[in-house]
C-alpha positions in Angstrom: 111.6 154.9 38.9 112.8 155.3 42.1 110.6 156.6 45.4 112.6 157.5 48.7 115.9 157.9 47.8 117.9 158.3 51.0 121.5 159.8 51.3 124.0 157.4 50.8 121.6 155.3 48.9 123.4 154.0 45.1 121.9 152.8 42.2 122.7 149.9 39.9 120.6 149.0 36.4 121.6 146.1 34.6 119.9 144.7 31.2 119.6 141.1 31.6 119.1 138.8 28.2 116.9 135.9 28.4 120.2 133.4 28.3 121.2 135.6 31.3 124.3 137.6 29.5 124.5 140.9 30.9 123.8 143.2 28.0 124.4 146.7 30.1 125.1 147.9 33.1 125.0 151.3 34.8 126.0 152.5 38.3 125.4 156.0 39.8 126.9 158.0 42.0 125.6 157.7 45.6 122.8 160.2 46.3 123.7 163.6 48.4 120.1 164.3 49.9 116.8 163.0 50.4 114.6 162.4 47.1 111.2 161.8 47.1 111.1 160.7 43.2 114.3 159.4 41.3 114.3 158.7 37.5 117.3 156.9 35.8 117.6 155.0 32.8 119.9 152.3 31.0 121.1 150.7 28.0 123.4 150.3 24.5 123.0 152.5 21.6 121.9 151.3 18.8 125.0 150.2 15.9 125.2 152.1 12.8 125.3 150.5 9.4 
């Protein structure tokens, strides 16, 4: 969760492991206008059998 978003502002989400391998990472676009509330989310589906 993100509060105050500006313009220009980017976002970057990275899963970290304990041993410090990075498990995911996701970077968004840079933000166009003013948010007062920003929701984004991250991660590696799951493998199938």
């Amino acid at each position: 969760m993100i509060f105050g978003l500006q313009p220009g502002d980017e976002e970057v989400l990275q899963i970290i492991a304990p041993n410090g391998e990075v498990l995911a990472t996701s970077k968004g676009k840079p933000a166009t206008k003013h948010k007062v509330r920003w929701f984004a989310y991250s991660g590696k589906r799951a493998r199938r059998p």
